[in-house]
Backbone as a printed PyTorch tensor [residue, N CA C, xyz], in Angstrom:
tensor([[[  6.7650, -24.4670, -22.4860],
         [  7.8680, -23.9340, -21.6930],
         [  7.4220, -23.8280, -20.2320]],

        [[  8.1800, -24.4220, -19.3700],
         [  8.2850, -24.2870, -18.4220],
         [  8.0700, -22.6700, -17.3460]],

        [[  7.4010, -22.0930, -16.5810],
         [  6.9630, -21.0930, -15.6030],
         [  7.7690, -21.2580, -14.2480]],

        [[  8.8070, -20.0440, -14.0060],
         [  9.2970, -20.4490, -12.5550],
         [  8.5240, -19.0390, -11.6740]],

        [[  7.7980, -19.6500, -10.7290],
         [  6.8830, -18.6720,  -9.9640],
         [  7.8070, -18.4320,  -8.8050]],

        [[  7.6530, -17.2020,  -8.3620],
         [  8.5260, -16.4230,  -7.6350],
         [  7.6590, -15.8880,  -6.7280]],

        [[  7.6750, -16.6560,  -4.8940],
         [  6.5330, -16.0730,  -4.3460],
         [  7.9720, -15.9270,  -2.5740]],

        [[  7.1250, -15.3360,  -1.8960],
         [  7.7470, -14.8190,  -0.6970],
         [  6.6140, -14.7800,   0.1350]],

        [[  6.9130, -15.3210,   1.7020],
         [  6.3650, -15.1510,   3.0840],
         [  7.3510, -14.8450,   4.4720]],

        [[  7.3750, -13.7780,   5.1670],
         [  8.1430, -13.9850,   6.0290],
         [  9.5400, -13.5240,   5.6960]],

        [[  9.4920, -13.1150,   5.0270],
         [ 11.3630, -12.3110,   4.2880],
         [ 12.3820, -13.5930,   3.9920]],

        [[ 11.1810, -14.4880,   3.2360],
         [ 12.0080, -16.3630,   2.6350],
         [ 11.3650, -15.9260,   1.1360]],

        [[ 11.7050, -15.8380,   0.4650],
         [ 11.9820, -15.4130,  -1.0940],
         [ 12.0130, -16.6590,  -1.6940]],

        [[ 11.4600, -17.5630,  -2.6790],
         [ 11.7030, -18.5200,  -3.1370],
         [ 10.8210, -18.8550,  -4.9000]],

        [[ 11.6780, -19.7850,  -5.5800],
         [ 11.1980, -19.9250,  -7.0270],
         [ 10.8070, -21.3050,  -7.1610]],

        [[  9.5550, -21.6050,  -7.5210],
         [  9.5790, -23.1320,  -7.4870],
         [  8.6960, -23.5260,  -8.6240]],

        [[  8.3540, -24.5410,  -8.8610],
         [  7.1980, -24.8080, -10.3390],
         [  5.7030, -24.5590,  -9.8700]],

        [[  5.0140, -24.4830, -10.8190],
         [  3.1850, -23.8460, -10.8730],
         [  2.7760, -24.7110,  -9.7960]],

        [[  2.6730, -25.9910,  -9.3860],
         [  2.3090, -26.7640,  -8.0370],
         [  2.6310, -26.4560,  -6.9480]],

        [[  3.9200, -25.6940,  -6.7660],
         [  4.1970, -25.9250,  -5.4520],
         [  3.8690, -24.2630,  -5.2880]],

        [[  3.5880, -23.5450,  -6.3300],
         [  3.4800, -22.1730,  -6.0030],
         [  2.2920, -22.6190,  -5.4650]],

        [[  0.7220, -22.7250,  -6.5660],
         [ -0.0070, -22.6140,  -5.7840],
         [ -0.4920, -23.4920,  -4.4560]],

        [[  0.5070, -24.5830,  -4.4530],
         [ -0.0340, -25.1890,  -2.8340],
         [  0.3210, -23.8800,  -1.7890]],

        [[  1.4610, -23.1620,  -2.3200],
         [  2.3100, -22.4390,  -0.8740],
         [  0.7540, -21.1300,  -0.6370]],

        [[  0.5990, -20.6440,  -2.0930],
         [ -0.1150, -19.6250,  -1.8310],
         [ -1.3450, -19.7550,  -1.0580]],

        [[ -2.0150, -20.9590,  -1.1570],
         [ -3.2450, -21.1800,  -0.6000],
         [ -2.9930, -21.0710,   0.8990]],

        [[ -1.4180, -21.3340,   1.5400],
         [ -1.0200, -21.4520,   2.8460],
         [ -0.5770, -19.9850,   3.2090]],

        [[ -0.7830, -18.8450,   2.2880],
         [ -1.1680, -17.8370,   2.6450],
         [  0.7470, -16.9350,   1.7580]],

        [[  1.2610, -17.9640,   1.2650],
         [  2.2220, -16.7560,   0.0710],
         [  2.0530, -15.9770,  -0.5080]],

        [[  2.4950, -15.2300,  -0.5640],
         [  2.2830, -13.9050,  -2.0160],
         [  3.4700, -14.2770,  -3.3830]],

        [[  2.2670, -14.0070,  -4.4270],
         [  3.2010, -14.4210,  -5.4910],
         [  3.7670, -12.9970,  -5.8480]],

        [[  5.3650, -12.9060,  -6.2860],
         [  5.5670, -12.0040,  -6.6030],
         [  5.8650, -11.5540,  -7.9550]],

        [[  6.2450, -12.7500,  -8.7940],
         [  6.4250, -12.9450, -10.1790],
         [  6.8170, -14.2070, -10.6630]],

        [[  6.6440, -14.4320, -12.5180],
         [  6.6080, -15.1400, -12.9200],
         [  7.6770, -15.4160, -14.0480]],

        [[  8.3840, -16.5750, -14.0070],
         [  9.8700, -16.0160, -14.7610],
         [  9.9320, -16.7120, -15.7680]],

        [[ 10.2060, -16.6290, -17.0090],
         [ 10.4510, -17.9470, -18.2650],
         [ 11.7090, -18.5260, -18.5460]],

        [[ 12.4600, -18.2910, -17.0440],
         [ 13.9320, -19.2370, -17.3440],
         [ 14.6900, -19.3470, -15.6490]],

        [[ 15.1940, -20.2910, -15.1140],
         [ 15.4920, -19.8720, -14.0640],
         [ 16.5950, -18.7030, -13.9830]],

        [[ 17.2160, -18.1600, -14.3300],
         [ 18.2330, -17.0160, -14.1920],
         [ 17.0700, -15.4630, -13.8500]],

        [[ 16.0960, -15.8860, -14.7780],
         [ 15.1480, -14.9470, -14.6940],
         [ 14.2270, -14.6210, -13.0280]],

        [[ 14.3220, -15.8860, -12.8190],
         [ 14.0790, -16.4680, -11.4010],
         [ 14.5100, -15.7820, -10.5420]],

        [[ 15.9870, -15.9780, -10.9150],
         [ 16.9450, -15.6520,  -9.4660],
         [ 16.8320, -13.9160,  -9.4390]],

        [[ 16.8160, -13.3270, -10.7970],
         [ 16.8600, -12.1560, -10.6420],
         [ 15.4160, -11.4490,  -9.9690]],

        [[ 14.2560, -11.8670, -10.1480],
         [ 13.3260, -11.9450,  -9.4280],
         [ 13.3180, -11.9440,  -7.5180]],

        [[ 13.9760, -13.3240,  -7.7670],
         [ 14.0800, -12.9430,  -6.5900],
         [ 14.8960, -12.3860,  -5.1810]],

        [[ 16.1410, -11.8080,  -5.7600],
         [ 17.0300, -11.2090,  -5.2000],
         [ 15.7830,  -9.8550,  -5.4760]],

        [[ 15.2540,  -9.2330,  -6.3470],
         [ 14.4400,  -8.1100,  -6.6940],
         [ 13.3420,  -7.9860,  -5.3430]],

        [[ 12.7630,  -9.2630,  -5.1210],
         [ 11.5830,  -9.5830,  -4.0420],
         [ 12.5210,  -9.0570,  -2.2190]],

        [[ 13.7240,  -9.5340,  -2.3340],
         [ 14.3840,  -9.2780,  -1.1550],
         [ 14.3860,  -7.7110,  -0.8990]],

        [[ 14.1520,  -6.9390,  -1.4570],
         [ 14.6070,  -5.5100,  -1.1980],
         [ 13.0890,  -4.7680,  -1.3900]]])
């Protein structure tokens, strides 16, 4: 099953697959969570906005 990682820089909130999380993080993202469906995602990250 698929992992949608939920990371934020800069008050830009975003969900993307295990690659592009950790390329972003190494460029200095914070991960904020990890979701097992995208809906799970979105709720994540409307959660990360506040």
């Amino acid at each position: 099953m698929d992992k949608y990682y939920v990371i934020y820089d800069s008050g830009v909130v975003i969900w993307c697959w295990q690659e592009e999380a950790f390329e972003k993080m190494t460029m200095g993202w914070t991960l904020y969570g990890i979701a097992n469906s995208e809906k799970e995602a979105d709720i994540l990250c409307e959660e990360a906005c506040y």
